[in-house]
N, C-alpha and C positions, 0 to 999 in steps of 0.2 A: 786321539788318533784311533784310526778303525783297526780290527788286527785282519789281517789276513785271512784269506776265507780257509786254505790249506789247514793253517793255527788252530784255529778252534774248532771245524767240524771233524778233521781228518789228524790227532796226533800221530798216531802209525805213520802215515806216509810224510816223505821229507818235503819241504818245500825248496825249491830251487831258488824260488828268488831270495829268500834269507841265511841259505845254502845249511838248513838243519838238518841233522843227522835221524837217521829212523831209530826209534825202541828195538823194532820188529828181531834185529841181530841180535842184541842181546839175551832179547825173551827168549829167541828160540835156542843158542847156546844152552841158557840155565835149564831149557826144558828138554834136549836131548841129553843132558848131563843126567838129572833125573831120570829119564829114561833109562839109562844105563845103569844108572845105581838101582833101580827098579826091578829090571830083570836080571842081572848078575849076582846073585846073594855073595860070592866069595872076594867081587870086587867092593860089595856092600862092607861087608866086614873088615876088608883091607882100610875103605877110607875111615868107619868109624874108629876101629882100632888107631888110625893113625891120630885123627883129630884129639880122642883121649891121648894121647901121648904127648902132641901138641899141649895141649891145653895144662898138662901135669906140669911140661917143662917150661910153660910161660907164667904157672903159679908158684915159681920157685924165685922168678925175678920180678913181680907185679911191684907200680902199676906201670909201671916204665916198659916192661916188655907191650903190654899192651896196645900203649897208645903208639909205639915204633909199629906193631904189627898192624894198626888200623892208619897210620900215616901209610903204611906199605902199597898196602890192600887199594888205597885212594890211587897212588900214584901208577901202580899197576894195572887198574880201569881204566884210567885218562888216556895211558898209553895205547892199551888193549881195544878201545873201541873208537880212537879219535879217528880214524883211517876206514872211509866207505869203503863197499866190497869192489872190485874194478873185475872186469871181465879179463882174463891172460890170453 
């Protein structure tokens, strides 16, 4: 079977007729998030502070907190990006 021309020269854009979803949302999320965390030093410090706090109180329950937090993480994407952006 041939794949579709969309498929493989164009992954960014979605193809309609196999109705896939674009990257392009994501990538750009993660990369105005960095941007924020970039220019804000005191929000910089808020997240990492917080992630060391995270990460103290999930090596107090390992490895069981982990693998609940990376099931989380999964289910929380699937959620988060299964839905195109619709014009209001």
């Amino acid at each position: 079977m041939i794949p579709h021309y969309g498929t493989v020269c164009h992954p960014i854009s979605p193809d309609p007729e196999h109705n896939e979803t674009s990257m392009l949302r994501p990538f750009s999320c993660f990369g105005l998030g960095m941007l924020f965390l970039g220019i804000s030093p005191k929000l910089r410090m808020d997240v990492t502070n917080g992630i060391g706090a995270g990460a103290a109180a999930m090596s107090r329950y390992a490895p069981f907190s982990y693998v609940v937090s990376g099931i989380a993480l999964i289910i929380f994407m699937m959620i988060t990006f299964r839905h195109d952006s619709r014009p209001r």
